[in-house]
C-alpha positions as CSV (number, residue, x, y, z in Angstrom):
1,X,-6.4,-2.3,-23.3
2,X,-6.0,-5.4,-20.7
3,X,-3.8,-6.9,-22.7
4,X,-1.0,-3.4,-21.5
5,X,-1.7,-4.4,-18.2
6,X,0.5,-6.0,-15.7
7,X,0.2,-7.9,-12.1
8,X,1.4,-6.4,-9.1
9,X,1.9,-7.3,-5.6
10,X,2.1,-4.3,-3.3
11,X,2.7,-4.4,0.3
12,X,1.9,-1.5,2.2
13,X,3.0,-0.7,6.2
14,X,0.6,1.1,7.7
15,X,0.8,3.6,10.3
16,X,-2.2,4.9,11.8
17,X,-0.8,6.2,15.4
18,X,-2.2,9.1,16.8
19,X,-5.2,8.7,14.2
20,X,-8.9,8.6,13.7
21,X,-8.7,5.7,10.8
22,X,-8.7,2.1,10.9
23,X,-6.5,0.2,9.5
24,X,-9.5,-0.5,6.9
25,X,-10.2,2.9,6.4
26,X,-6.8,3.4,5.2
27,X,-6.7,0.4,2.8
28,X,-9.5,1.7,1.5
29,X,-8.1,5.2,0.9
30,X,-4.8,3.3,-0.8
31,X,-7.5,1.6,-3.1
32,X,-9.0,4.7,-4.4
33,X,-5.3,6.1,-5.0
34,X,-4.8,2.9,-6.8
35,X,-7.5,3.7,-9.1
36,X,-6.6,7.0,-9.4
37,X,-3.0,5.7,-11.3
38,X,-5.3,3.3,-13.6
39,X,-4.8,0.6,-11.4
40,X,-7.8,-2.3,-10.6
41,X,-7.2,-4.0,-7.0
42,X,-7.7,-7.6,-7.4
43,X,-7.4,-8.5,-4.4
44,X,-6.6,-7.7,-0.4
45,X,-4.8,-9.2,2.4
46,X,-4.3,-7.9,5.6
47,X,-1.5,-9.7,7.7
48,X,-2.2,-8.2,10.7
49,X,0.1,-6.4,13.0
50,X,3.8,-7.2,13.1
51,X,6.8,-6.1,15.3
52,X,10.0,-4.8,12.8
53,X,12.9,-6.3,12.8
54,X,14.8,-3.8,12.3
55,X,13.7,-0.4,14.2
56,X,14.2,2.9,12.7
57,X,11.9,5.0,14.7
58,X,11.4,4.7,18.4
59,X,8.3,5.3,18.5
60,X,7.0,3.1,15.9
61,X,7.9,-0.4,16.5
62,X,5.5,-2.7,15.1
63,X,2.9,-1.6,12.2
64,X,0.0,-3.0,10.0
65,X,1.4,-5.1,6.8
66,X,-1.3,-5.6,3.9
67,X,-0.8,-7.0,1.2
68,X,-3.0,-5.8,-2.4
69,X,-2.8,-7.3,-6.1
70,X,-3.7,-4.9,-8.6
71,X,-3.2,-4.9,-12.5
72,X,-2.5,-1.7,-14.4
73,X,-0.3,0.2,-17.1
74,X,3.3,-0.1,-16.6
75,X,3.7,3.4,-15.0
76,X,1.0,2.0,-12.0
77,X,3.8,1.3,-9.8
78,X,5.7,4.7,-10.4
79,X,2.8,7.0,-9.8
80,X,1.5,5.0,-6.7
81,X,4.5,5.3,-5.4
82,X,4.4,9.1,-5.9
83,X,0.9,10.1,-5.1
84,X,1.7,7.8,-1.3
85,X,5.6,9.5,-1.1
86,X,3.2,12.5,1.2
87,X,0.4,10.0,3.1
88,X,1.6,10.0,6.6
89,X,-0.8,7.0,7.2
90,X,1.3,4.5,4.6
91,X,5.2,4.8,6.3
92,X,6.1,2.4,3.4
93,X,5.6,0.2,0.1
94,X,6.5,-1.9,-1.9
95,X,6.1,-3.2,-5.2
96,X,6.9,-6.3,-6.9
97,X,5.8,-7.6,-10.5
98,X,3.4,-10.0,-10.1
């Protein structure tokens, strides 16, 4: 079964305004969604707070960037992306093959 897997690099912005979690307890939540789509989290790195370049929302300025590694089936990417599309607390991702 390992050998259908593939490496991915996703970066998550995290946006936790107005809101009880951590920054950690939301990667935490994203790594049990990850698992949910068959995915295994290889690794996690949290960049830290950074201001956006370019601003979309007023109110939301700067955000959390982390970075996770998983491996998984090549549908991973397309469910994460779908089970997150409604978690206010992730305001973006992305996902490159690793």
């Amino acid at each position: 079964m390992s050998s259908t897997n593939r490496n991915y690099r996703a970066t998550f912005i995290l946006d936790n305004r107005g809101k009880e979690e951590t920054v950690d307890q939301i990667v935490e939540g994203v790594k049990k969604v990850i698992a949910e789509v068959k995915g295994e989290v290889t690794g996690v790195e949290n960049i830290g707070k950074k201001d956006f370049i370019r601003v979309t929302d007023k109110k939301l300025t700067s955000a959390a960037y982390v970075h996770i590694n998983f491996s998984g089936p090549a549908e991973s990417p397309a469910n994460l992306l779908e089970k997150l599309r409604l978690n206010g607390s992730v305001y973006r991702t992305f996902i490159q093959a690793a």
